[in-house]
C-alpha positions as CSV (number, residue, x, y, z in Angstrom):
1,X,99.7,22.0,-46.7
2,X,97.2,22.2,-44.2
3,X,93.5,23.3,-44.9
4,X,92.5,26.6,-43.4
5,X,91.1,26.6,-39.8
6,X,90.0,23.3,-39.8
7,X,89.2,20.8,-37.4
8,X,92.9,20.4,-36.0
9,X,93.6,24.2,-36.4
10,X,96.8,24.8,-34.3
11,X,97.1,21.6,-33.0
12,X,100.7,20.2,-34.7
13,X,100.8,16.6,-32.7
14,X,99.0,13.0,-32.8
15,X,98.9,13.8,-28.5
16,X,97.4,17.5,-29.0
17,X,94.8,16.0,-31.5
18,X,93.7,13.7,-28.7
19,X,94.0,15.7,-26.2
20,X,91.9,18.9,-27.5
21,X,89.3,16.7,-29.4
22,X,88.4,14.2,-26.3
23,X,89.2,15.7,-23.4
24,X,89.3,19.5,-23.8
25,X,86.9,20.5,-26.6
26,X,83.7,19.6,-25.0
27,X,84.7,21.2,-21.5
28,X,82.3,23.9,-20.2
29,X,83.5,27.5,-20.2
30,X,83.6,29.0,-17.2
31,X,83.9,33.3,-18.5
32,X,84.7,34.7,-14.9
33,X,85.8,38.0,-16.0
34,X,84.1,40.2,-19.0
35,X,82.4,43.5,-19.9
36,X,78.9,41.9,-21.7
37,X,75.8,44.0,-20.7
38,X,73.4,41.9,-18.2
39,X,69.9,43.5,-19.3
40,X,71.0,41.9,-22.6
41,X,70.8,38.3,-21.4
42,X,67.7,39.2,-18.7
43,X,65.6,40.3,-22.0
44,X,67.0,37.9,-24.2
45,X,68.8,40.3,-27.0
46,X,68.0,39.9,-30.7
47,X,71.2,41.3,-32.6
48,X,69.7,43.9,-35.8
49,X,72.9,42.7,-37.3
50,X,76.0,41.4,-37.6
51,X,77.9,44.8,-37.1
52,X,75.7,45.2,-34.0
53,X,77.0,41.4,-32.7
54,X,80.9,41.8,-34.1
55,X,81.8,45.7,-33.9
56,X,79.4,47.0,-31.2
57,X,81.6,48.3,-28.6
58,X,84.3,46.0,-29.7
59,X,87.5,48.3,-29.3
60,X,89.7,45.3,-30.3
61,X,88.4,45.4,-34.1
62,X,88.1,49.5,-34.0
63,X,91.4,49.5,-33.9
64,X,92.4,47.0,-36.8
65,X,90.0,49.0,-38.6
66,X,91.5,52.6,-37.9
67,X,95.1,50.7,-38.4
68,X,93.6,50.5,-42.1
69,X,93.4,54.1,-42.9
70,X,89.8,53.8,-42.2
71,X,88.1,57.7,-41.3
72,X,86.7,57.2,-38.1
73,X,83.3,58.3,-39.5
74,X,83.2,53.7,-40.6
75,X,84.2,52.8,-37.4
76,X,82.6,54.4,-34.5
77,X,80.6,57.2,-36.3
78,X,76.8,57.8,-36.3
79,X,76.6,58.9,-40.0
80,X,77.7,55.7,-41.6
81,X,75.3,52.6,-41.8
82,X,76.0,49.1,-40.2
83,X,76.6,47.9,-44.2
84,X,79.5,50.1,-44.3
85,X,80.7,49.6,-41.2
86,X,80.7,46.2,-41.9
87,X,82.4,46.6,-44.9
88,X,85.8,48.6,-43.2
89,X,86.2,45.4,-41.5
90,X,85.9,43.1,-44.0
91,X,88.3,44.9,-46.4
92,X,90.2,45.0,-43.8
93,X,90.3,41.1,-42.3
94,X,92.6,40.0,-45.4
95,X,95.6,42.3,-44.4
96,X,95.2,41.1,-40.6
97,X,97.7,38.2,-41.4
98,X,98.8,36.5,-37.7
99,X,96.4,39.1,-35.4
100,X,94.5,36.9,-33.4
101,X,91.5,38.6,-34.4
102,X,92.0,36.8,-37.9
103,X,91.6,33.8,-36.3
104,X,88.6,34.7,-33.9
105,X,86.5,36.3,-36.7
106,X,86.8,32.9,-38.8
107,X,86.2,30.7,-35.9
108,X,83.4,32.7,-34.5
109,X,82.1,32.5,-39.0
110,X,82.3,29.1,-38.0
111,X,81.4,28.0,-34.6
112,X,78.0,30.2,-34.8
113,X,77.3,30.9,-38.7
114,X,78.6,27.7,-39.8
115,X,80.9,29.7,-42.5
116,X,84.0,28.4,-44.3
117,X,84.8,31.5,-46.1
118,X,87.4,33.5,-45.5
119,X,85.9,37.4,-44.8
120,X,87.3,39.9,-47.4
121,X,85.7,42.9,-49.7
122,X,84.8,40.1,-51.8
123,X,83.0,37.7,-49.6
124,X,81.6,40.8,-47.6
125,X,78.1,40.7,-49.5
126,X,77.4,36.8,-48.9
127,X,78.9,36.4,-45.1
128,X,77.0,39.9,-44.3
129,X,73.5,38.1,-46.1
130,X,73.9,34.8,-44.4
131,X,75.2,36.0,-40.6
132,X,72.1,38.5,-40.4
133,X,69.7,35.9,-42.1
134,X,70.7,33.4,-39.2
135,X,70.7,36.1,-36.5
136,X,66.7,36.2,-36.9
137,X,66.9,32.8,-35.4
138,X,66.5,31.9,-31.8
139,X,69.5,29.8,-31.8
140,X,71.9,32.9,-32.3
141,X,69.5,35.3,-29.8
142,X,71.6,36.2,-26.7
143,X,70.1,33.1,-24.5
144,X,70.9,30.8,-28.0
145,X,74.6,32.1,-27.9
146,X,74.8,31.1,-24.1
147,X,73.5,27.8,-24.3
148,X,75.1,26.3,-27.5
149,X,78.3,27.7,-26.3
150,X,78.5,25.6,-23.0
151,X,78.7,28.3,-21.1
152,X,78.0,27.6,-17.6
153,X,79.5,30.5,-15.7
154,X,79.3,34.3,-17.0
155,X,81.2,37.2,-14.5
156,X,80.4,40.4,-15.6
157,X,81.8,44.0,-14.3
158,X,80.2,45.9,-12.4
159,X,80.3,49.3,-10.0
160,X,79.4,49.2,-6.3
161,X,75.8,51.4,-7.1
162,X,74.5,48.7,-9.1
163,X,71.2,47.7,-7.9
164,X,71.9,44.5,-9.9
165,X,68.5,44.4,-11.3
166,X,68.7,42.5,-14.1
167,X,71.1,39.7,-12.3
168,X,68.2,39.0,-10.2
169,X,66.0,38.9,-13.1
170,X,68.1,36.2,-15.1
171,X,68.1,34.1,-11.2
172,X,64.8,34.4,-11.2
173,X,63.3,33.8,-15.0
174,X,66.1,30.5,-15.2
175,X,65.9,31.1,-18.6
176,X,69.4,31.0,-19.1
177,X,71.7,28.1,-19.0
178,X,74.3,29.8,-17.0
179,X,74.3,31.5,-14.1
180,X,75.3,35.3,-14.7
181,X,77.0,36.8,-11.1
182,X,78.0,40.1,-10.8
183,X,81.7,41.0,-10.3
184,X,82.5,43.8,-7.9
185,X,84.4,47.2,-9.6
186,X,85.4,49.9,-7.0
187,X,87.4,52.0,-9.9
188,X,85.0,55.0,-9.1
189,X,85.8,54.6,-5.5
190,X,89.6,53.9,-5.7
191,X,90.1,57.1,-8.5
192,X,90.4,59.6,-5.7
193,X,92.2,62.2,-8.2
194,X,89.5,62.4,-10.5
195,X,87.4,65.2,-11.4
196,X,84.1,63.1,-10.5
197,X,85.1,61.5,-7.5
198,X,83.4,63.7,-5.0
199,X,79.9,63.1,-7.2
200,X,80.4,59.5,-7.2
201,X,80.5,59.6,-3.1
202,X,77.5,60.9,-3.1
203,X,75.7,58.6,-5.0
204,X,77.7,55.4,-3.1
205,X,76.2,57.1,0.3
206,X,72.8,57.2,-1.3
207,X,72.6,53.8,-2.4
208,X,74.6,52.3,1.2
209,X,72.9,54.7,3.2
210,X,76.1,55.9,5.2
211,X,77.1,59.5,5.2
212,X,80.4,58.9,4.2
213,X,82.3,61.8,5.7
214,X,85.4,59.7,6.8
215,X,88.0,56.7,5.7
216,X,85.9,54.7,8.0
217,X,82.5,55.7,6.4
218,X,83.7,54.9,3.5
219,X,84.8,51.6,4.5
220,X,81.7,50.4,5.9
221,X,79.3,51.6,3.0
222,X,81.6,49.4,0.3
223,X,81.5,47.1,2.7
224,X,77.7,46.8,2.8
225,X,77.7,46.6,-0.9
226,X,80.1,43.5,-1.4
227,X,77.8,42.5,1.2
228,X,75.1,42.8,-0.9
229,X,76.6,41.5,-4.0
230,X,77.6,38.5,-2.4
231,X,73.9,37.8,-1.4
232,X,73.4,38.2,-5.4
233,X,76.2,36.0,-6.2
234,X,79.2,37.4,-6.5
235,X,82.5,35.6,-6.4
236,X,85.0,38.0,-7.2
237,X,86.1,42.0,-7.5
238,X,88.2,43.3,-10.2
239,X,90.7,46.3,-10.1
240,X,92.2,48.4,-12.8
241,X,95.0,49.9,-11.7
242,X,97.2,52.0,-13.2
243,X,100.0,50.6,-11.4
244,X,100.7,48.9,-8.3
245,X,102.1,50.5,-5.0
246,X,102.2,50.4,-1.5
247,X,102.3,53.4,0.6
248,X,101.2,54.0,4.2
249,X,99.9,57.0,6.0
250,X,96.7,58.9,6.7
251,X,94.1,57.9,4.2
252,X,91.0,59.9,6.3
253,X,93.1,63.3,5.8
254,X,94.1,62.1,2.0
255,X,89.8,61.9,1.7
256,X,89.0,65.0,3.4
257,X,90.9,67.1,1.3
258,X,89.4,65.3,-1.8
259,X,85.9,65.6,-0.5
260,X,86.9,69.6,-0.2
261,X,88.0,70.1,-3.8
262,X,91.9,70.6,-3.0
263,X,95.0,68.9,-5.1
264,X,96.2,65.8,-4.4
265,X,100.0,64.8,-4.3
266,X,101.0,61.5,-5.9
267,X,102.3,60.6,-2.8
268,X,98.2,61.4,-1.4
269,X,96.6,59.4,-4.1
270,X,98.7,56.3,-3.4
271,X,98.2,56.5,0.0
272,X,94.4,56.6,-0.1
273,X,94.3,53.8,-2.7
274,X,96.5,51.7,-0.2
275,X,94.0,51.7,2.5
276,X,91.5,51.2,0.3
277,X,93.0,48.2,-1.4
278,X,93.7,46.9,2.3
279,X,89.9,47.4,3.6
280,X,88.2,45.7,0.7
281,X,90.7,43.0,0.3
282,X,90.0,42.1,3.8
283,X,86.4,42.1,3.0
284,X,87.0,39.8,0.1
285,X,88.3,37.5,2.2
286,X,85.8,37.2,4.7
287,X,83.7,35.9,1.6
288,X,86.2,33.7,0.5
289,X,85.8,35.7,-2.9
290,X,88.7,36.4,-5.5
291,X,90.6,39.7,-6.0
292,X,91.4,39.9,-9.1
293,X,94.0,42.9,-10.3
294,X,94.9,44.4,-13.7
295,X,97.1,46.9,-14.5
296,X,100.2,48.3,-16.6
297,X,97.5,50.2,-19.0
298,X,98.6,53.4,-20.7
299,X,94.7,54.7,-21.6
300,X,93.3,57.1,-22.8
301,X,96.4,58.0,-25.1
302,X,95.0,60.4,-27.9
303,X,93.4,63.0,-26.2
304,X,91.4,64.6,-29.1
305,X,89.7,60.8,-29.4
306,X,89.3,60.8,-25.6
307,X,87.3,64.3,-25.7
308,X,85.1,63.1,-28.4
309,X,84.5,59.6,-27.6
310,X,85.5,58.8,-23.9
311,X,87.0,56.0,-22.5
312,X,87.2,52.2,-23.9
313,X,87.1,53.4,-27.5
314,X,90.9,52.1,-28.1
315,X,93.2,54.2,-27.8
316,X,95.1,52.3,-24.7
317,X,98.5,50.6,-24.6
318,X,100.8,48.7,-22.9
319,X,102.9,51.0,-19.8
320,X,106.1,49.9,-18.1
321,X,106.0,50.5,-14.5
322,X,107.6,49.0,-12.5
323,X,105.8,46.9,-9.9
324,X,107.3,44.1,-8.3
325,X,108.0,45.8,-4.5
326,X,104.8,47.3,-4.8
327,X,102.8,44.3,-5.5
328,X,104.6,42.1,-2.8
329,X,104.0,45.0,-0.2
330,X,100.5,45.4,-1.2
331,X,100.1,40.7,-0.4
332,X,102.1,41.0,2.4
333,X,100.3,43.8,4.1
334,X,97.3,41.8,3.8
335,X,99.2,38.6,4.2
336,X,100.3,39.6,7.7
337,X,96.8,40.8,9.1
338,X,95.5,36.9,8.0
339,X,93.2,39.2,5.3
340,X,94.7,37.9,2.0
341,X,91.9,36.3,-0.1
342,X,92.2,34.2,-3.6
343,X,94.0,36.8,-6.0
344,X,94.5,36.6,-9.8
345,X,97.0,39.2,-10.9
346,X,97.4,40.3,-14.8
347,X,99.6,42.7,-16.0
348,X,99.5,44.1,-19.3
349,X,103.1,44.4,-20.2
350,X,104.2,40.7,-20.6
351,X,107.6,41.7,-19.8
352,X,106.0,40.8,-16.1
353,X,105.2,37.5,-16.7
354,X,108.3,35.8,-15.0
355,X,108.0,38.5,-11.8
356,X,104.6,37.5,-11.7
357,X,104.7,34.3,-12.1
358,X,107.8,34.4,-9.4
359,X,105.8,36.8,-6.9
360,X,102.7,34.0,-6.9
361,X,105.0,31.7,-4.9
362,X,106.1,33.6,-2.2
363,X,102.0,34.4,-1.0
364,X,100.4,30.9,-1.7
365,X,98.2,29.1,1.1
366,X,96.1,25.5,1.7
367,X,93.1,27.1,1.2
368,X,92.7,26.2,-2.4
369,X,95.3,24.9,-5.1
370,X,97.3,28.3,-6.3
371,X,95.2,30.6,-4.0
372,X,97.1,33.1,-5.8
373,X,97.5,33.2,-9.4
374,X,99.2,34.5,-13.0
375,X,95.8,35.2,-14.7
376,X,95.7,34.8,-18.2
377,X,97.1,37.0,-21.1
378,X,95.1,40.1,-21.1
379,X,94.0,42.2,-23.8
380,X,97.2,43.1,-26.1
381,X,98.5,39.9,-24.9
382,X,95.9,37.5,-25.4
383,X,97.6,36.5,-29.3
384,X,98.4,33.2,-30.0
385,X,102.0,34.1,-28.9
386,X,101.2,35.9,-25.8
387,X,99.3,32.6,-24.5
388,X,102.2,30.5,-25.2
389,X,104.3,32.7,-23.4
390,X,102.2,32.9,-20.3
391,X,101.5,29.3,-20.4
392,X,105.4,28.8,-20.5
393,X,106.3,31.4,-18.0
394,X,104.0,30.1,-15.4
395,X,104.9,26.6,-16.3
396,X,109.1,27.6,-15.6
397,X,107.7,28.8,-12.3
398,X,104.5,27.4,-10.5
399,X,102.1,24.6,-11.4
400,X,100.7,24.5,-14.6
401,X,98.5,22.2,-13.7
402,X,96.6,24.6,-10.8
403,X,95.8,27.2,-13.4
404,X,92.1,28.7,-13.8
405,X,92.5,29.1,-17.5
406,X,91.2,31.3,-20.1
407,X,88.5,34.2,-19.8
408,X,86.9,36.4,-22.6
409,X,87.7,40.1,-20.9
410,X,84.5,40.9,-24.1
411,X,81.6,42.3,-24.9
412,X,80.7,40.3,-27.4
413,X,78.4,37.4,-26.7
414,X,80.4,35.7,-30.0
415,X,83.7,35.8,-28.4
416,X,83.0,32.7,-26.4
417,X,85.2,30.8,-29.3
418,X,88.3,32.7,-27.3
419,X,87.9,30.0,-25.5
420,X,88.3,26.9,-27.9
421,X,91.3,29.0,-28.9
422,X,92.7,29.1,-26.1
423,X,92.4,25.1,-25.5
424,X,94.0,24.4,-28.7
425,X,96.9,26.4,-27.7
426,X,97.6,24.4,-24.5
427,X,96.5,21.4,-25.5
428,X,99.5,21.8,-28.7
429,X,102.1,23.0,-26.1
430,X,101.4,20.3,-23.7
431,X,101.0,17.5,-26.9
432,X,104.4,19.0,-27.8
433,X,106.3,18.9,-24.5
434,X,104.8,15.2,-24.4
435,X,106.2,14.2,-27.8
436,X,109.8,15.6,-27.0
437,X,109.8,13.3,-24.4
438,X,110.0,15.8,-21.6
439,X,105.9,14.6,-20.1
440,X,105.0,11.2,-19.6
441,X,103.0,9.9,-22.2
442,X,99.8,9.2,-20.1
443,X,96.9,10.3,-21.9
444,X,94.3,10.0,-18.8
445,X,96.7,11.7,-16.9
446,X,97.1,14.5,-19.5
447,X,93.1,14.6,-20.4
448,X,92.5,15.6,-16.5
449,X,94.9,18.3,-16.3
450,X,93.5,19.8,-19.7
451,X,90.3,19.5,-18.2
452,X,91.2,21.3,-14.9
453,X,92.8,23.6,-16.8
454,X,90.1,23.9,-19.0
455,X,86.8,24.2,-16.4
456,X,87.6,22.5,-13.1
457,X,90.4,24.9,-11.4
458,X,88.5,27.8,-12.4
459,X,85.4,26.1,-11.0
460,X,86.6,25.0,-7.7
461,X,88.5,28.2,-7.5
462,X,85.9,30.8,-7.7
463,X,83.6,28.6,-5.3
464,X,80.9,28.2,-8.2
465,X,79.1,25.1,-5.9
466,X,77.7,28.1,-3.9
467,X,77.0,30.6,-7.3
């Protein structure tokens, strides 16, 4: 029987051993897509505790908690204490047999609070004593977390308005051992049926200073902020769809009866979202940046929650729409016009992975090694099983070998062990392919494409010589 978690957790083979312990495990991480707060690493944040670090906006572990029969008062509520929120998770942890968040609670106990113990209702007292104990201490202050982590690369989210302040604070101080780049988010833009569109159009003309009173206004005032955020730094956008189409017609008339408070039709919506898509994409690629899209989310699901709490408070889910033709129409629109820039598409609903992974083929291009690209599993996917599937999929149907790895899609500065998780899952599934005989045994050969897979694609790909 094997000891819990320890040094060759998940890796079953003499070649995985090898490969994740001298080749993988000492690899930068490159986190090119998550939702951690910049003014937190710009003032250097102290966590008050370890429910502040672990269960602070953490919708992951919110809903393992409520899964427990756990009154929502523990788990999100102002009138409990961080000890008993703490608590709710830890009775709940032993129960959480095979959820990958098992496994990243015990490797983050590790990796950071150097903690063998397993976190229960019995252990909660000493692991919540120790973890805050150590959180007084530099080495676990936001910067501290960065820099023993390897972290080299952080891409956060963030919307169009953004001054960016506190990006240009980190450049500036260099106190941080990564560089932090913003990541472009036009969901407030693109959301043409909401209630709070017509506000948010105000405030993007304010901060571009365009009157945007047309398609084309509009157009040129998002394109004078990627503008600016590419003068900050920024390598890529991301999109959160909730599914993917493709429908042509007149976006400026789709606007103006938006901007005029009248009903939109489905048919509307998708048509202003097309251009839209179109118009940035092409500015994307004028920077050589990378469009990254996710979508196939359900949110928002229990409505009483949503009134009370609002969105990201997990209540989400996988959806099922169907998005093949749309997503090849969408490429090929911007494919034809020479616009199609670097783009990393996720869907939630793994059923996808083999379209996906089929669709990448059709749209790639010299400029860079899999210009387009299967991004990794994302959020209910990104289990221990889900990454083997993905890795397999894309495996069946592209080149391995070109793929930009694993990201963190957190915001939790801990969650960086995501990523040694994530090496020890390829690094077993390429050890195992290799001892079935169907890989060459070739260890230097195998060490570089870890590696690549690892740090150096995702390097190379988002252009991070330039960041």
């Amino acid at each position: 029987m094997k000891t819990f978690m320890d040094e060759d957790f998940l890796l079953s083979t003499p070649t995985a051993k090898v490969l994740f312990h001298e080749y993988a495990k000492q690899m930068p991480i490159i986190d090119y897509h998550c939702h951690i707060n910049p003014q937190q690493i710009a003032e250097n944040h102290k966590f008050s505790s370890i429910t502040e670090a672990w269960l602070g906006g953490d919708h992951y572990k919110w809903r393992m908690i409520r899964a427990n029969g756990v009154a929502e008062k523990y788990i999100t509520g102002t009138k409990s204490s961080a000890r008993e929120k703490f608590q709710k998770f830890a009775e709940a942890m032993p129960k959480a047999i095979g959820n990958p968040l098992y496994h990243w609670t015990h490797l983050e106990l590790q990796r950071y609070f150097h903690c063998d113990k397993p976190l229960s209702a019995d252990t909660a007292d000493e692991i919540w004593a120790s973890c805050n104990k150590q959180l007084e201490k530099d080495e676990l202050s936001v910067l501290g977390i960065i820099k023993q982590s390897n972290v080299k690369t952080i891409g956060t989210t963030d919307d169009p308005i953004d001054d960016l302040k506190w990006h240009k604070k980190i450049k500036a101080e260099g106190k941080c051992s990564a560089s932090v780049i913003p990541s472009f988010r036009p969901d407030k833009a693109m959301r043409i049926e909401k209630p709070e569109f017509s506000e948010y159009i105000k405030k993007l003309a304010e901060v571009s200073g365009i009157e945007i009173n047309s398609m084309t206004a509009l157009e040129e005032a998002l394109a004078k902020r990627i503008a600016y955020f590419n003068e900050v730094g920024g390598r890529a956008s991301d999109h959160a769809l909730e599914y993917v189409f493709y429908r042509e017609g007149d976006a400026n008339q789709v606007l103006q009866k938006a901007l005029a408070g009248q009903a939109l039709t489905t048919e509307d919506i998708e048509i202003y979202k097309t251009a839209l898509l179109l118009a940035v994409g092409k500015e994307y690629k004028k920077y050589d940046w990378v469009m990254q899209i996710h979508y196939s989310a359900l949110r928002d699901n229990n409505t009483a929650e949503f009134i009370k709490q609002g969105p990201d408070t997990g209540f989400d889910c996988i959806a099922s729409y169907n998005c093949g033709e749309g997503l090849v129409h969408l490429l090929d629109a911007l494919n034809k016009t020479g616009n199609l820039p670097k783009v990393v598409l996720y869907s939630l609903n793994p059923n996808d992975n083999a379209m996906l992974g089929s669709i990448i083929g059709s749209f790639q291009g010299p400029e860079v090694a899999g210009k387009i690209q299967h991004g990794c599993p994302w959020w209910f996917n990104d289990t221990k099983t889900g990454m083997q599937e993905q890795l397999i999929s894309l495996a069946n149907l592209s080149i391995l070998g070109n793929f930009i790895g694993m990201l963190t899609d957190s915001r939790s500065f801990l969650s960086y062990a995501r990523h040694e998780y994530f090496r020890r899952i390829l690094c077993d599934l390429i050890g195992t392919w290799v001892e079935n005989g169907e890989y060459p045994n070739d260890i230097k050969a195998l060490g570089k494409l870890v590696q690549d897979i690892s740090y150096n694609n995702a390097h190379r790909y988002f252009n991070l010589d330039k960041a």
